[in-house]
C-alpha positions in Angstrom: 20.7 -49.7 -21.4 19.3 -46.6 -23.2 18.9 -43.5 -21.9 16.0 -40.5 -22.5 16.5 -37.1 -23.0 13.8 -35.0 -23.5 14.5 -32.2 -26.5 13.0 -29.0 -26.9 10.7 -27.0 -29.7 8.6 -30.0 -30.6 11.7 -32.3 -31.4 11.7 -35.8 -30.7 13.5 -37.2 -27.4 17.1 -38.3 -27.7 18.5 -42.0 -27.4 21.3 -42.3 -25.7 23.1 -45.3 -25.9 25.7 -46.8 -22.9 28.2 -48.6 -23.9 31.2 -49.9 -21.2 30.2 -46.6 -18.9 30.8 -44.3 -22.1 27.3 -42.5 -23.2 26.9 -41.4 -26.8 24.2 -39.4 -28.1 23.2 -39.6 -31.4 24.1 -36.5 -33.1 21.0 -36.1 -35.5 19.3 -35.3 -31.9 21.6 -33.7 -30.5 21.5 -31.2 -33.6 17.9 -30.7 -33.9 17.9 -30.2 -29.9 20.6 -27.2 -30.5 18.8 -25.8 -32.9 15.9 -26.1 -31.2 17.0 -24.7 -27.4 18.7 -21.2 -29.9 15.0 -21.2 -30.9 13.9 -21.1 -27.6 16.6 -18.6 -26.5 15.7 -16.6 -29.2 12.1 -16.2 -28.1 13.0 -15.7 -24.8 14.9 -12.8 -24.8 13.2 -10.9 -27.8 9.7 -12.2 -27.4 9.7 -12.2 -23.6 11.4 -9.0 -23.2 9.7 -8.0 -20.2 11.7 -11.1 -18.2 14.9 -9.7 -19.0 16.2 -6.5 -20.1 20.2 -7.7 -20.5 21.5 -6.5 -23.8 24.2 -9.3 -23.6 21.8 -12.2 -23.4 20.1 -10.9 -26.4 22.8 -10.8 -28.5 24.4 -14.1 -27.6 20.6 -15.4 -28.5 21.1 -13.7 -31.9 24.5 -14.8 -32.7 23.6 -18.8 -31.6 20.7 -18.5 -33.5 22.8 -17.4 -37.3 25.4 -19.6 -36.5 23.4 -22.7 -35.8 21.2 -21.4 -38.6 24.3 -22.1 -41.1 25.6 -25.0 -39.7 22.0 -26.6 -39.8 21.6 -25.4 -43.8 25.5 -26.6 -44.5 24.5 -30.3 -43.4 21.3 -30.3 -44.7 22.7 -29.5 -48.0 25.5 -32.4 -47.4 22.9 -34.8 -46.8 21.4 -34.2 -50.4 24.9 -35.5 -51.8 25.0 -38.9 -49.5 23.5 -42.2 -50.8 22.2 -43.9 -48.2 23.2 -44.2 -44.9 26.1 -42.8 -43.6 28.3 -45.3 -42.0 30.1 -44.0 -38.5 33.3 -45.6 -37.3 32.8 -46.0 -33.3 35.5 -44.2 -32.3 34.7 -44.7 -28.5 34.4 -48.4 -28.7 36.3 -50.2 -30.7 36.5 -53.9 -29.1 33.0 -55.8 -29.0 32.7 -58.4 -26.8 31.8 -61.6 -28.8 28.8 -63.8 -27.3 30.1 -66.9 -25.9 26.8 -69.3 -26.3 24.5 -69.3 -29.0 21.7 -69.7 -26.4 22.7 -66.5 -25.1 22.2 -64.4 -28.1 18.7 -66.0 -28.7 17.5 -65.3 -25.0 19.0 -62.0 -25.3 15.6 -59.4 -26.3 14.9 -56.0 -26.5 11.7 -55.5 -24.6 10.2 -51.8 -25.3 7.8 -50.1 -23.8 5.2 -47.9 -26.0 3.5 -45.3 -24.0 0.6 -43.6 -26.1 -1.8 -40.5 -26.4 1.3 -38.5 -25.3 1.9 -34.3 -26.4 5.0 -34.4 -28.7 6.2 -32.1 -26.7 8.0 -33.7 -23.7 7.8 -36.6 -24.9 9.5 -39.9 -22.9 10.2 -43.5 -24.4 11.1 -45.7 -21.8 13.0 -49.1 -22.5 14.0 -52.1 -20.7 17.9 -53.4 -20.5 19.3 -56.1 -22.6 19.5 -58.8 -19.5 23.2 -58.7 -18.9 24.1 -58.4 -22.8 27.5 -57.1 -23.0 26.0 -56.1 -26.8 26.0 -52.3 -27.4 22.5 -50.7 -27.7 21.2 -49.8 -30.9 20.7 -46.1 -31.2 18.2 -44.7 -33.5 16.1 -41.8 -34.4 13.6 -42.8 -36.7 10.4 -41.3 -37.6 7.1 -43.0 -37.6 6.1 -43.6 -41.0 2.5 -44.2 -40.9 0.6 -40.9 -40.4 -2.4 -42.4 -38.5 0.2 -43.4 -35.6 2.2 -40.2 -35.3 0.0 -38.9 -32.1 0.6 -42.1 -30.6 4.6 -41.9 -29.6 4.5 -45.8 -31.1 8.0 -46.8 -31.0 8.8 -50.4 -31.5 10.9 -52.2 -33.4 10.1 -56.4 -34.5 12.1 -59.0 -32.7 13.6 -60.7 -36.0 14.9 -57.4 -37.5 16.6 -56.7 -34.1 18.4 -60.3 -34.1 19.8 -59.2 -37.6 21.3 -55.9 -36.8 23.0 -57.7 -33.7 24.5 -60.0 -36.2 25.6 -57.7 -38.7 26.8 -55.3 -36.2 28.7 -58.2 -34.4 30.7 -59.5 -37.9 31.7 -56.0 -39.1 32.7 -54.5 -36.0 31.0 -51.5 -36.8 27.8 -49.4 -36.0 25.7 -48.4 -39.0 23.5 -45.3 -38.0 20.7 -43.5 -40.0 21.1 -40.3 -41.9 23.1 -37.3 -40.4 20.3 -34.8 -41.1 16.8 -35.0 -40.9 14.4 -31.9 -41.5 11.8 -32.2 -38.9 8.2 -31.0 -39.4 8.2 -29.3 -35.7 12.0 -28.0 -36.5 10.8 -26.2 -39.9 7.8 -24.9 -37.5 8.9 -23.6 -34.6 11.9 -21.5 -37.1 9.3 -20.1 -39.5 7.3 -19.0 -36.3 10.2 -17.5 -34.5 11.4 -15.9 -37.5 8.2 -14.1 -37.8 7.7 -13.0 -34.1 11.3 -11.8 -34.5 10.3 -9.4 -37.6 7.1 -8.3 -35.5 8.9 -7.5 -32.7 11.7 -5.3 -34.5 9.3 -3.1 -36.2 6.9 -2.7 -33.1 10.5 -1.9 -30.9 11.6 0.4 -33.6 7.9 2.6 -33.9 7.5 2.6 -30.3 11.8 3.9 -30.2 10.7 6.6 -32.6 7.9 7.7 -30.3 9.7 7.9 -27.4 12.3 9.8 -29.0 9.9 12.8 -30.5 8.2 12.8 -26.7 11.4 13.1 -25.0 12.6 15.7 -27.3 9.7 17.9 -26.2 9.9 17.1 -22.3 13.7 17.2 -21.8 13.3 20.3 -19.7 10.7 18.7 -17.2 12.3 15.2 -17.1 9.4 13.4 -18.6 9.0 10.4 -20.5 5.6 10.0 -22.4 3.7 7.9 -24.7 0.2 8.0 -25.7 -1.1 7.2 -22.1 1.6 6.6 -19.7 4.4 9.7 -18.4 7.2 8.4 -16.6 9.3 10.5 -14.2 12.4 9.0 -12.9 14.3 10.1 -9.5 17.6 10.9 -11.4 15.7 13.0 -13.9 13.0 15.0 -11.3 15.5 15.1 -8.6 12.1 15.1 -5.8 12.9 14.3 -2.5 9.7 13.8 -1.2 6.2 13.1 -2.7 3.2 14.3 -0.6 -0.3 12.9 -1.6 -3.1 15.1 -0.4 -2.4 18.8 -0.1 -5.0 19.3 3.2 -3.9 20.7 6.4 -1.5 17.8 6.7 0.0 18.2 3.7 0.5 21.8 2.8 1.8 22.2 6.4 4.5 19.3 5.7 5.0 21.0 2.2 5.8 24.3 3.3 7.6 22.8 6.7 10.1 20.7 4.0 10.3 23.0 1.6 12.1 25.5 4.1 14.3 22.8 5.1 15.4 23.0 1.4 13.6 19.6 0.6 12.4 19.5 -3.1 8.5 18.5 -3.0 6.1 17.4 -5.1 2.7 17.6 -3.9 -0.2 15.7 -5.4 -3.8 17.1 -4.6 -6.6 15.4 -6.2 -8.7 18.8 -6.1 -7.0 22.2 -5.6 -9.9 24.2 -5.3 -11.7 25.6 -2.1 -13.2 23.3 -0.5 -16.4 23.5 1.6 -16.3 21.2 4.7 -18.0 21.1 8.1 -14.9 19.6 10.3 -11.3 20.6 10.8 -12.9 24.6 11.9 -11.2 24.1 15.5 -7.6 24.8 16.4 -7.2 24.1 19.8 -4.0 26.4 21.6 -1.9 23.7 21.6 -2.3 23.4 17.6 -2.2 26.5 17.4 1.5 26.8 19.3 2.5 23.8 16.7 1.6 26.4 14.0 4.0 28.7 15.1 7.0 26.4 15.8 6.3 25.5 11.8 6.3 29.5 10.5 2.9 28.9 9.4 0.6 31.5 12.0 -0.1 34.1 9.6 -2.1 31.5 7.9 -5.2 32.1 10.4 -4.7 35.7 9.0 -7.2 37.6 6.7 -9.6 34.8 6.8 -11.8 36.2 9.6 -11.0 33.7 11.9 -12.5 33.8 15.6 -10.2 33.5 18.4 -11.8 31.0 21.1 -10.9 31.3 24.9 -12.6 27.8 26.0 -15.2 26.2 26.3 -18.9 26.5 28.2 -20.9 22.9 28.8 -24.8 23.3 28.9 -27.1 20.2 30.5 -31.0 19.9 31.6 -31.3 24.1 31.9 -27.3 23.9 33.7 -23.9 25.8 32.1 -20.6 25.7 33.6 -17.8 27.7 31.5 -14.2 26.0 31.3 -11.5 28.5 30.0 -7.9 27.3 28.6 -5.0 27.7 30.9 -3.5 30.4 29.0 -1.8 32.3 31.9 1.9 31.4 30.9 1.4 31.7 27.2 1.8 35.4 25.1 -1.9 37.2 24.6 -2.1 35.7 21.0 -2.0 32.2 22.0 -5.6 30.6 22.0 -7.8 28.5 19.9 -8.5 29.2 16.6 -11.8 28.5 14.9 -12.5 29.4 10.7 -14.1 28.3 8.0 -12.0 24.8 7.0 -11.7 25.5 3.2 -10.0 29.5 3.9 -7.5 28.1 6.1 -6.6 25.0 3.4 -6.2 27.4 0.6 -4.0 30.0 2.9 -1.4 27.1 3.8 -1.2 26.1 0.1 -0.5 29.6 -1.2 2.1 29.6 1.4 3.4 26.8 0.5 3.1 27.4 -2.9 5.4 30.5 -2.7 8.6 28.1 -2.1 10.7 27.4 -5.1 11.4 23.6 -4.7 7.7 23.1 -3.4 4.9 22.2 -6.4 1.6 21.7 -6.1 0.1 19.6 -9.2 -3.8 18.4 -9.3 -4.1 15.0 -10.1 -5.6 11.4 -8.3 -3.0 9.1 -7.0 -4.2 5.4 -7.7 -1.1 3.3 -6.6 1.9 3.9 -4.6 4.7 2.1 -7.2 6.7 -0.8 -5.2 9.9 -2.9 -5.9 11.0 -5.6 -3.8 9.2 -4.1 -0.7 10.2 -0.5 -0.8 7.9 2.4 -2.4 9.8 4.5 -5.2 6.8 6.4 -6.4 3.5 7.0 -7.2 0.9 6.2 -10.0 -1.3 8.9 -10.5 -3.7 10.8 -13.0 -2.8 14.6 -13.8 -5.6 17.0 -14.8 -5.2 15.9 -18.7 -6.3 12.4 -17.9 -2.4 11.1 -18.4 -1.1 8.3 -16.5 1.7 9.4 -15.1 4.6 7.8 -12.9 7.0 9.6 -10.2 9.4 8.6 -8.0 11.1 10.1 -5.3 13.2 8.4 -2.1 10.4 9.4 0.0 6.4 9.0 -0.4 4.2 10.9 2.3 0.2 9.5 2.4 -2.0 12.3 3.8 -4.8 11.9 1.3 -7.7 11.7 4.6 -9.7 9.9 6.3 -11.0 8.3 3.1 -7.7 7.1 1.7 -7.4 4.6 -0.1 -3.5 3.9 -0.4 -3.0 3.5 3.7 -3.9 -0.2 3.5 -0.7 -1.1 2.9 1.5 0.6 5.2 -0.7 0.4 8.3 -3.7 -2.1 9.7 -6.4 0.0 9.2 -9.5 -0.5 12.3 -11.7 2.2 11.5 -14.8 2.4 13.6 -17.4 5.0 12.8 -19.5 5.9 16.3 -21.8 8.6 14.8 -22.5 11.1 12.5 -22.1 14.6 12.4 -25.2 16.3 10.7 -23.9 20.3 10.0 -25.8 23.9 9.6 -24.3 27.0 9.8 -26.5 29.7 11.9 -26.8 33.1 10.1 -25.9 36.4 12.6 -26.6 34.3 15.7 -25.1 35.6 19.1 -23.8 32.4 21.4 -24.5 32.5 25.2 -20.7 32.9 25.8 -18.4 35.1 22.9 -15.5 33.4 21.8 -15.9 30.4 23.2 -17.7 26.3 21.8 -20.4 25.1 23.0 -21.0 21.4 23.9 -24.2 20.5 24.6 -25.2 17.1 26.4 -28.6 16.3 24.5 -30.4 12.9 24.2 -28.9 11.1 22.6 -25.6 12.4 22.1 -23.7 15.9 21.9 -23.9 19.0 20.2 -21.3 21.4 19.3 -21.7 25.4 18.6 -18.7 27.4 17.7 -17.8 30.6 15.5 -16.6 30.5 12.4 -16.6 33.8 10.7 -17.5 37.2 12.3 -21.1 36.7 11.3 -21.5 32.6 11.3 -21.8 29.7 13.8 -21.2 26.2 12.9 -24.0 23.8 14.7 -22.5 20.1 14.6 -25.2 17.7 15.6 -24.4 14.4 16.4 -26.5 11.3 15.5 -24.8 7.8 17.0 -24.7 5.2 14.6 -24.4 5.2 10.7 -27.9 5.1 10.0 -29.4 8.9 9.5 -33.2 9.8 9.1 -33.2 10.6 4.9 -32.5 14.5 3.8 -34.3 14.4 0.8 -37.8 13.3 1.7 -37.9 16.2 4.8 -37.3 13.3 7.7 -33.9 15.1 8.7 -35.5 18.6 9.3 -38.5 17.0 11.0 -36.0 15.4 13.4 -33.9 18.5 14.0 -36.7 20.6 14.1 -38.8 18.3 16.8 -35.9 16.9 18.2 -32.4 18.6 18.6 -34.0 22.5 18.7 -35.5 22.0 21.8 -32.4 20.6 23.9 -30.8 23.6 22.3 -30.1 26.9 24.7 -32.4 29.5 23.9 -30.2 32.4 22.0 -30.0 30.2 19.2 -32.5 28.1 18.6 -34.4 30.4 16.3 -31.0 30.8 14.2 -31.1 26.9 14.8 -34.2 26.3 13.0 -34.1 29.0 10.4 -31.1 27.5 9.3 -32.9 23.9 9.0 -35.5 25.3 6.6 -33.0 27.4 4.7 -31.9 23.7 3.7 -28.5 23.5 3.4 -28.1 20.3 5.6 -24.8 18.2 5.1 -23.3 14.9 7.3 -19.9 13.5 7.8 -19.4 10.3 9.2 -17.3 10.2 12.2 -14.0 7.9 11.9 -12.5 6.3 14.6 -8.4 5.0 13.8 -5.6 3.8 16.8 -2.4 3.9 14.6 -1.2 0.9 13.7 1.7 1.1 11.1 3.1 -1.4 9.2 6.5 0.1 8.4 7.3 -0.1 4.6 10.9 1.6 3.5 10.5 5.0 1.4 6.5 5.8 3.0 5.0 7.2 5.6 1.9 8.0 6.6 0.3 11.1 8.3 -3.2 12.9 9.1 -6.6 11.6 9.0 -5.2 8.8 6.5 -2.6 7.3 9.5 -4.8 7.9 13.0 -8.3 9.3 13.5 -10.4 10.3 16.8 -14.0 11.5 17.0 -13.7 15.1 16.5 -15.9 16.2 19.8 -12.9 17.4 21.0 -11.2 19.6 18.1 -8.1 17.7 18.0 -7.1 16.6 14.5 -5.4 19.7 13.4 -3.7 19.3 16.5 -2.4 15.9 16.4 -1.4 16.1 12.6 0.8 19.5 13.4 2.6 18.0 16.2 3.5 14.9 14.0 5.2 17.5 11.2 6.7 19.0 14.2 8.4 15.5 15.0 8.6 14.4 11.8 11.1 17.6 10.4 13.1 17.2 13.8 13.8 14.0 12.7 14.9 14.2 9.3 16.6 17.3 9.3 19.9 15.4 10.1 19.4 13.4 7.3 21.4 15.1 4.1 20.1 13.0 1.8 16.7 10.9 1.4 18.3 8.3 -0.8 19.8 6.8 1.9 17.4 4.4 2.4 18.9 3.0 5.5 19.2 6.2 7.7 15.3 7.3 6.2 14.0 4.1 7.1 15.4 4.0 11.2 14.2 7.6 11.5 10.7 6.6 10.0 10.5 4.1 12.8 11.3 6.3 15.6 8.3 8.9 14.5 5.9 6.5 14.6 7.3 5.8 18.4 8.0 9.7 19.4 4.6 10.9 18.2 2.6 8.9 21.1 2.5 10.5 23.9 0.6 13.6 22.6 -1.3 11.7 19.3 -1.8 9.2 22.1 -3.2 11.7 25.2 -5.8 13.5 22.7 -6.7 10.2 20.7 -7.9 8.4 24.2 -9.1 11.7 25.9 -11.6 12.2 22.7 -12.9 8.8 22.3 -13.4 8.3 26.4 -15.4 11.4 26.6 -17.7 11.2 23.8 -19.1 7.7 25.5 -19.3 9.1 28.7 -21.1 12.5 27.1 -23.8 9.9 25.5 -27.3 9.2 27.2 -27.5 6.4 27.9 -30.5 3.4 29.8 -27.9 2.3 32.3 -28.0 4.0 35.7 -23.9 3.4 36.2 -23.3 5.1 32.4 -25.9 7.9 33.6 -24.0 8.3 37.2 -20.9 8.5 35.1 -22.4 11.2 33.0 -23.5 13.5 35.5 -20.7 12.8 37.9 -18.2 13.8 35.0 -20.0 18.2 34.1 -20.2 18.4 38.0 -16.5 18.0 38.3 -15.4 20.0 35.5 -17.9 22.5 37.3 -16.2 22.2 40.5 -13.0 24.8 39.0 -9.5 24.9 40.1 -7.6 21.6 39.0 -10.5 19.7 38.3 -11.3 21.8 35.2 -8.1 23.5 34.3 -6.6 20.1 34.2 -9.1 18.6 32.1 -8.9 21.5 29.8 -4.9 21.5 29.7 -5.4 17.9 28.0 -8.2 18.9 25.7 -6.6 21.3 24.5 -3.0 19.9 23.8 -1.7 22.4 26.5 -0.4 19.6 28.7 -0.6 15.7 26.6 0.5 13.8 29.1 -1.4 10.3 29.2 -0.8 9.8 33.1 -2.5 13.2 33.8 -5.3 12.0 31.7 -5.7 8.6 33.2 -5.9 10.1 36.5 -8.9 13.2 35.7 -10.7 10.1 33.9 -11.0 8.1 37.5 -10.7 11.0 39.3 -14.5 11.7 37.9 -15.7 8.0 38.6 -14.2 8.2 42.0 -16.2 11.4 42.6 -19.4 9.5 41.1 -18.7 6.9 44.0 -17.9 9.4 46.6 -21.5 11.1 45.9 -23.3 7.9 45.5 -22.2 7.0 49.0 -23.7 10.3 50.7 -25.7 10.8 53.0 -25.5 7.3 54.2 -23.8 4.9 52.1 -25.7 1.5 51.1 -26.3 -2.2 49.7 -27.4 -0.7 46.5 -24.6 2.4 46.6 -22.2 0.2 47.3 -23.5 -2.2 44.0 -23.9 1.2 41.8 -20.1 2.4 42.8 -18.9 -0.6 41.4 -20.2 -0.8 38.6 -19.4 2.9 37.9 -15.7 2.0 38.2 -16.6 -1.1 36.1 -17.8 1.1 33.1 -15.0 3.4 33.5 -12.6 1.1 33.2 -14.3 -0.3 30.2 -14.3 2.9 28.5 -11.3 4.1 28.7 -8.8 0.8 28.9 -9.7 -0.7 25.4 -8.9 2.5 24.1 -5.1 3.1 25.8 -4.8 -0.8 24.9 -5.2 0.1 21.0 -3.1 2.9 21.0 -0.2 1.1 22.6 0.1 1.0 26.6 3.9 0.7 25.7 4.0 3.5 23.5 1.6 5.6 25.4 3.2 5.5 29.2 6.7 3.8 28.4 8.2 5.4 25.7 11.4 5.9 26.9 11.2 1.4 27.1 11.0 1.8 23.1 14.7 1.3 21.3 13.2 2.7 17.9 13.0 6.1 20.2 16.8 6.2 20.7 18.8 7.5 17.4 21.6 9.3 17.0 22.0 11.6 13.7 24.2 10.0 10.5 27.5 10.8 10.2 28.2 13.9 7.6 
C-alpha cells in the first residue's frame, strides 16, 4: 500500500512505498523535504527571533542550512552528468514474489484517488491497496507536466502503462526509479526568499547592535539601556528593591518608612509639584500617633497646621460638642488639620533626604508581568521616554483614581455623593480647634481649620449628578440652599466665599478591599480601600497599613526571595483589618444614618443617633474613640451602632408604648441592621471579628 507524508516549504508530499513490512521513501523527497524543513529552521530562529532567544538553536539552523546547501548543489551538479534514469538496486528487497495465475495479475489494479483545488502546501494524495498483490508498489515523484493542471494536485497514472512497469519490473528483478535530483519551483523559492530575509535581518540586528552599544556607553553609570523610545532598567543593573507608584501621603510615608529600613526605592510620581486638593486636610489622633511610630511628626511642622481637639455636631438650631479621649496620651497628641498639598510636599522632602530613596516624575502605564508575577513597571519619565524598571517588589498607591489596581484586587467602587469645596476667608468657627458636622437637608456639612486664617467648608451633594458651575446654578444652590442650614458665625464668610468663585467638587469613593494577591505587588491607599471621607479617616487607615506593612518585612533580608515576600504580603492584607476595617464600616454607617431622609424609621434613626452622642460619658467618648482611630475595635463599634437604635426604640416606647411604637421600633432595628451589616459583610466578617481564625495571620520570620 503507499503511504503519505506531507513535506514542508511548498514541496510536494512523499510516496512511501511498503514492501514485506519494510517502508522506503524515495529519496528525491526525502531530500527536497530536508532541505526544505533547514529552510524552515532557518526562518524560525533568525526571522522569528522573538520566539526563541537560544544562541545554540541558531547556530545548528545555520550550520544545517550550508551543509544541506552543498550537498543539495553537489547532486544537482551530478545529475547534469547522468543520462537518463538512474537505475537503483533494491537493496532491501531482493526476492519478488512471482504471480502464480495470469488472471491474477490482470485483476490486480491500481485504483487512485485524485483530490483537487487543493493549497500545495499540505498537500495529501490518497491511494487504494493493490487487492492482496504481493507486487511491490511503484514509487514515484513526478511532476505534472501540463501547466493548466498544476493547481489541481491531478495525480493519476493510465491502467496500461501500470500493467507494463509490473511486467518489466517482474522480469528484471529490479526497481527503475526517476531521476535523483529534481530542482523544484517552490524549493528554488522558498531559498531565494530565506536567503534574503536572512541578509535583512543581519544588517537590521547589526544597526540596532551599534545603537545599543553608543546608548549603553553613555548610561553605564545609571544602569540604563536606551533606544530611540524605549529605556530599559533591569534589577541586576538598578539594584531597587521596591518601586512605589504615586508619591501621595501613602507613598512618601512608605518611601521614607523603607528607606530607613535601608530599602533602596524608587518612587514614581506622575506630578511632583504642589498640589491643591480639598480632602485628605484631617488627621485624626490616632493617625496622627501612626505618624510618630513612622519618624514622620515633624512633617505637620512649619506648615501652619491647626491642632483639633474634637468635634461639635450642629442640628435644627441644636449643638452638642464631642472631644477626643485624649486623657492618657502626651499634650501633643490630637488631630491635625492643614492644607493637603503642604503636608504632601513636607513628607516628600523628607523622604527625599534619604540616600537610597528617589523620587522621579513620570506616568506609570503598565505594571510589567511574566508568568503571573510583576517585575516592574512601564512608565513615561518627564522627557516623554518609555521607560522600563524592575525591582522584586512593586507598591500601587497611585489614588483613588488608579488605574493599575484592576489587576491585583476586585475593584467595587461606589460613589454616594459629592463633595462641593470653598474655603472661608478669616472666619471664626462656633467652637476653636475643633470640625464641624452639620446635619442639613439633604446630607452633611463639614467646617474645619486649615491654616491660621482659613476654613475649609465641605458640602455634600448625594448622588453624582451636581447643579452646573459654570452657568451660576451651583452658587444659586449654595447660596439659597446650604447658607441657611449653616450656623450663623459663618455664613457671611460662607457666602462671600461662593461669589468669590473659587468652587471645586470631588466625588466621594466608596472601596471594601478585595485583593487579588499577585506575587512581587501590593497595593496600598486610596488605590487598595476607600471610605466616604465624613469621618477624616484616610490618612489614618493608609498610615496604620505602612505601620503593618514595615513590621512585616523588616525580617525579610532580601526582597528577591519571592517566596518569603509573597507569604508576608498575604498576611498584611489579613493584619490590617481590624483597624482599616473599624473606620471603613464606622464612616460608611454614619454617613447613611447622618442623611435626611422621607422614611419616619431612617428619621427616628437620625435623631435618636446626635441625642446619644449628646448624652456624654461612654456614649460619646466611645463613639469618638472609634472615630478617631483611638480605640478600632469592630465589636465596640457594632455595639455604639445598636446601642443608638436600641435607644431610638426605648424613646419610641415612652410615655406609653403602642401598636404603632411597637411597628416603628422594628423597623428602626430593621434599617439598622441594613445599614450597617452589608457593609461588615464586604469588608470580611472573618477578617473583621475573627482574625486570629485566619492562618495567613500566623508567620514566623525567615531563617537568616
Amino acid at each position: 500500500m503507499f503511504l503519505v507524508v506531507p513535506s514542508i516549504g511548498g514541496c510536494k508530499s512523499t510516496l512511501v512505498n511498503t514492501v514485506q513490512g519494510a517502508v522506503v521513501a524515495d529519496p528525491v523527497v526525502k531530500l527536497r523535504t530536508n532541505f526544505s524543513l533547514t529552510l524552515f529552521c532557518l526562518n524560525f530562529f533568525y526571522i522569528e527571533p522573538t520566539l526563541t532567544s537560544s544562541t545554540f538553536f541558531r547556530k545548528w539552523a545555520s550550520f544545517k542550512f550550508l551543509s544541506d546547501l552543498v550537498g543539495f548543489l553537489i547532486k544537482a551538479h551530478t545529475k547534469k552528468n547522468l543520462n537518463a534514469d538512474v537505475t537503483l538496486q533494491n537493496k532491501s528487497v531482493t526476492q519478488v514474489q512471482q504471480i502464480t495465475s495470469p488472471k491474477q495479475k490482470r485483476t490486480k489494479t491500481m485504483k487512485l484517488a485524485v483530490i483537487q483545488n487543493l493549497p500545495r502546501l499540505g498537500l495529501t494524495i490518497t491511494t487504494a491497496s493493490l487487492r492482496s498483490s504481493p507486487l511491490p508498489s511503484l514509487i514515484s515523484t513526478r511532476r505534472l507536466r501540463n501547466p493548466s493542471l498544476t493547481t489541481r494536485a491531478t495525480f493519476t497514472r493510465r491502467k496500461k502503462d501500470i500493467h507494463q512497469e509490473r511486467a518489466s519490473l517482474i522480469s528484471a528483478g529490479t526497481i527503475t526509479m526517476p531521476p535523483a535530483i529534481e530542482f523544484d519551483q517552490f524549493i528554488l523559492a522558498t531559498f531565494f526568499a530565506s536567503l534574503f530575509a536572512l541578509v535583512l535581518v543581519y544588517v537590521l540586528r547589526r544597526s540596532s547592535r551599534r545603537d545599543d552599544a553608543d546608548s549603553n556607553r553613555s548610561k553605564k553609570n545609571r544602569g540604563l539601556v536606551q533606544n530611540d523610545a524605549v529605556v530599559s532598567r533591569n534589577v541586576a543593573d538598578s539594584g531597587i528593591d521596591v518601586i512605589i507608584v504615586g508619591a501621595g501621603v501613602a507613598g512618601a510615608a512608605l518611601a521614607h518608612t523603607l528607606g530607613k529600613e535601608g530599602r533602596r526605592v524608587h518612587v514614581i510620581e506622575r506630578d511632583l509639584s504642589e498640589q491643591d486638593r480639598i480632602v485628605g486636610e484631617l488627621l485624626q489622633p490616632g493617625g496622627y500617633l501612626k505618624l510618630i511610630e513612622l519618624g514622620l511628626e515633624d512633617c505637620v511642622k512649619e506648615i501652619d497646621a491647626q491642632r483639633v481637639l474634637g468635634y461639635a455636631l450642629f442640628k435644627d438650631g441644636k449643638h452638642t460638642k464631642l472631644s477626643y479621649p485624649l486623657e492618657a496620651f502626651d499634650s501633643d497628641v490630637s488631630g491635625r488639620s492643614f492644607h493637603n498639598g503642604r503636608f504632601v510636599q513636607r513628607m516628600r522632602d523628607k523622604a527625599a533626604t534619604l540616600s537610597n530613596v528617589r523620587l522621579e516624575q513620570g506616568t506609570v502605564t503598565s505594571l510589567l508581568e511574566e508568568n503571573g508575577t510583576v517585575k516592574g513597571v512601564q512608565y513615561k519619565n518627564k522627557e516623554g521616554n518609555e521607560i522600563r524598571l524592575y525591582a522584586p517588589l512593586t507598591v500601587v498607591c497611585d489614588g483613588c483614581f488608579s488605574n493599575l489596581r484592576r489587576s491585583l484586587c476586585k475593584p467595587k467602587v461606589d460613589v454616594p455623593s459629592t463633595f462641593v469645596g470653598l474655603v472661608l476667608e478669616n472666619c471664626e468657627l462656633p467652637f476653636a480647634n475643633h470640625g464641624h458636622v452639620v446635619l442639613a437637608d439633604p446630607s452633611p456639612i463639614l467646617l474645619y481649620p486649615i491654616s491660621s486664617s482659613q476654613v475649609r467648608c465641605l458640602v455634600d451633594v448625594p448622588g453624582q449628578k451636581l447643579p452646573p458651575i459654570a452657568n451660576g446654578e451651583m452658587a444659586k444652590y449654595l447660596k439659597t440652599h446650604v447658607a441657611p442650614q449653616l450656623p450663623p458665625e459663618v455664613r457671611e464668610a460662607f457666602i462671600a466665599a461662593v461669589e468669590k468663585g473659587n468652587i471645586k467638587t470631588m466625588p466621594n469613593r466608596s472601596m471594601p478591599a478585595d485583593p487579588v494577591p499577585v506575587p512581587g505587588a501590593l497595593l496600598l491607599g486610596d488605590a487598595f480601600n476607600m471610605r466616604h471621607p465624613l469621618t477624616g479617616g484616610g490618612m489614618t487607615v493608609a498610615l496604620a497599613d505602612i505601620v503593618v506593612l514595615r513590621d512585616l518585612l523588616r525580617p525579610i533580608r532580601s526582597f528577591k526571595d519571592k517566596e518569603a515576600l509573597s507569604k508576608y504580603i498575604e498576611s498584611f492584607y489579613t493584619l490590617r483589618k481590624p483597624v482599616a476595617s473599624t473606620i471603613n464600616t464606622l464612616a460608611g454607617a454614619l454617613y447613611k444614618v447622618f442623611l435626611a431622609s422621607a422614611d419616619e424609621a431612617k428619621t427616628e434613626m437620625r435623631e435618636a443617633c446626635f441625642d446619644y452622642l449628646s448624652l456624654g460619658g461612654v456614649c460619646s467618648s466611645g463613639p469618638v474613640a472609634l472615630l478617631s482611630g483611638l480605640n478600632p475595635r469592630p465589636l465596640s463599634l457594632v455595639l455604639h451602632f445598636f446601642a443608638v437604635a436600641l435607644f431610638a426604640v426605648g424613646r419610641l416606647m415612652l410615655p406609653f408604648p403602642s401598636i404603632k411604637s411597637f411597628w416603628l421600633g422594628a423597623r428602626v432595628i430593621s434599617s439598622a441592621s441594613g445599614i450597617i451589616f452589608p457593609i461588615i459583610k464586604a469588608e470580611g466578617v472573618r477578617q473583621m471579628f475573627f482574625p486570629r481564625t485566619v492562618a495567613a495571620i500566623y508567620r514566623t520570620p525567615p531563617p537568616q
